[in-house]
N, C-alpha and C positions, 0 to 999 in steps of 0.2 A: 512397494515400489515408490511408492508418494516418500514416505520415509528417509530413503537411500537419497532423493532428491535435499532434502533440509541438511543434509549433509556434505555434499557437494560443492568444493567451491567455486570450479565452473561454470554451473547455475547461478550463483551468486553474481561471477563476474559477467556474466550473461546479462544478469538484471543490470549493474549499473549499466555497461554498454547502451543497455536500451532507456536510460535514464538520462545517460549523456544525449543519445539521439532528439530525447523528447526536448531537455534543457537547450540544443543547437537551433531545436527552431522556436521554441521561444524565443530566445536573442535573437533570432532573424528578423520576427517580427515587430525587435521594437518595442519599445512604450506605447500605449495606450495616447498619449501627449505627443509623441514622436518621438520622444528621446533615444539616444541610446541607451543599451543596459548593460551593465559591468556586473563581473561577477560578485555574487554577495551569500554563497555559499555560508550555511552556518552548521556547528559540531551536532551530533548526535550519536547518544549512546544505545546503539541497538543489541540488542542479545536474543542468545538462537542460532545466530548463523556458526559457521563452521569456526575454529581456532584459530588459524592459516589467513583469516582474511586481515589484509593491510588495512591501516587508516585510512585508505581513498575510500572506504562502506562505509566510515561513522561520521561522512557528508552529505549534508541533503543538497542538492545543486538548489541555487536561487538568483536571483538578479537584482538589482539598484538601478532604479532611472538615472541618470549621468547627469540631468536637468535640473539645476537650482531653482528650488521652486514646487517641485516636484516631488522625487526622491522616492518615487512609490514602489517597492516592493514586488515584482515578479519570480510566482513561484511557481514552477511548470510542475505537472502530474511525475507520480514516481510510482515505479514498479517493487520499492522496495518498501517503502513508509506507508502504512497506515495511519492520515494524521497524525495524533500525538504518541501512537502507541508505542511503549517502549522495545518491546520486541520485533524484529524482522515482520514484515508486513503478510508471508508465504510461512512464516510460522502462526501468524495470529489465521489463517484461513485453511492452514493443512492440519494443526492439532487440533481442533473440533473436528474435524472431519475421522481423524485416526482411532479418533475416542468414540467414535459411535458405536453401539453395541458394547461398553467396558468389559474387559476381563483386569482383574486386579494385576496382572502380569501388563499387561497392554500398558496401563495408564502408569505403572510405576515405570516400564521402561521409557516412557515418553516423560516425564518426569525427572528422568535421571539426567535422558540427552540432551533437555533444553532447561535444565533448570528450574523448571514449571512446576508450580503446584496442583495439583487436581480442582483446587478451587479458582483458580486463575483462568485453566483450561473449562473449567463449565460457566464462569464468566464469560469469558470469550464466547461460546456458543448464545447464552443470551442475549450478549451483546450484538451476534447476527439474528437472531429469532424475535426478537425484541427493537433495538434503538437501529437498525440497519433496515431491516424488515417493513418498517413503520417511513422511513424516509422517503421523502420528496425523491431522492435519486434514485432509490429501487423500485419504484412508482414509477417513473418515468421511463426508466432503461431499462424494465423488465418486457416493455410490450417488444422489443426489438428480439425475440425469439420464438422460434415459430410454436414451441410448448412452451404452456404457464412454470414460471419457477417458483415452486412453493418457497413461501416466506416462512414458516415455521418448520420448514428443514434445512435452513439454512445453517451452515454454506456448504454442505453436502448435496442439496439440488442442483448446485450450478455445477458440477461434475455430470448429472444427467445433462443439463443445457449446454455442455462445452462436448459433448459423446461422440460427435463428429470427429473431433479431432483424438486420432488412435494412440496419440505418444506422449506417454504421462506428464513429461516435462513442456512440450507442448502445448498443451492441453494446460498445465497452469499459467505458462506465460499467457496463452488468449486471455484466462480467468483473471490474473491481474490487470491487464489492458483494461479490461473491462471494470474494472472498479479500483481505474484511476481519478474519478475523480471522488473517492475517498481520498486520496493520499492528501485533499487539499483544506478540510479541516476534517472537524468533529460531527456528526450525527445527530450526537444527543448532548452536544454543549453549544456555544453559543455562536460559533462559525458555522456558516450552512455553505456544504461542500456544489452545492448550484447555483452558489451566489457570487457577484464578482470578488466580495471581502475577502473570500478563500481563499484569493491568487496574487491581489494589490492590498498594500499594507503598506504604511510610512517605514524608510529604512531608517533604523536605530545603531548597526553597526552592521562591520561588513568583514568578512571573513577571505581572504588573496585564496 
């Protein structure tokens, strides 16, 4: 069922919807300075997601202080971007999850649908059990559930911690909500997604 989801473009459009929503109230609120913020959207190449989807997906929404002087950089959480990751943010946290327990049949047809290598995808799981695991963020925003989410089953745990909610698509929307602020840097490089530098950054160009 999780499956049928990474193919869906509905879901897709789903997510940005709720990307624009999160992007409207950033600009609502303004610069940090006061300024206003213009759009400063910049390209990106995601892959994963369905064939069907338009260019409006390979835009991360961002914003430009308007303030000479200023110019700093507002970049709102995304339901779809995993910091830098190159692929869909619901592919980097559902292929780990599909691959658990491997059958050679399983991991090659996941393989096939998103391009993925099987080295890639048991990356990716390190990457939660390991550099995700170990973060200041998952430290912090893990005590906000009433059970412990194991760090070395991640991101397969947080499907138990989201169990509440009965409807698979559902059920990952909360799971990205929830680790939106990943989408604002890296982990385990040199932007700490709890720190303000994740969201304000001097604009260098700006994307209408």
């Amino acid at each position: 069922m999780y499956q049928t989801l990474l193919g869906d473009s509905s879901f897709f459009s789903l997510l940005l919807r709720c990307d624009e929503d999160l992007a409207a109230q950033a600009r609502a609120a303004g610069c940090a300075c006061g300024g206003v913020l213009h759009s400063a959207r910049f390209p990106r190449k995601p892959r994963g997601g369905p064939a069907d989807l338009g260019q409006e997906h390979a835009k991360r929404l961002s914003f430009c202080c308007a303030l000479e002087g200023c110019r700093q950089r507002v970049t709102p959480p995304s339901l779809r971007f995993l910091g830098r990751k190159v692929f869909f943010g619901v592919v980097v946290l559902l292929g780990p999850i599909l691959m658990e327990g491997p059958t050679p049949g399983r991991v090659r047809r996941l393989q096939d649908r998103f391009s993925v290598s099987e080295r890639t995808l048991r990356r990716w799981r390190r990457w939660w059990r390991e550099s995700v695991a170990r973060s200041r963020f998952f430290a912090a925003a893990r005590g906000g559930f009433a059970r412990p989410v194991a760090g070395d089953a991640l991101p397969g745990s947080l499907l138990t911690a989201f169990v509440t909610i009965a409807e698979p698509g559902e059920r990952v929307l909360a799971m990205l909500r929830w680790l939106g602020p990943l989408s604002l840097g890296s982990v385990d490089g040199e932007h700490d997604p709890c720190g303000p530098s994740a969201t304000r950054r001097r604009c260098v160009s700006t994307v209408p």
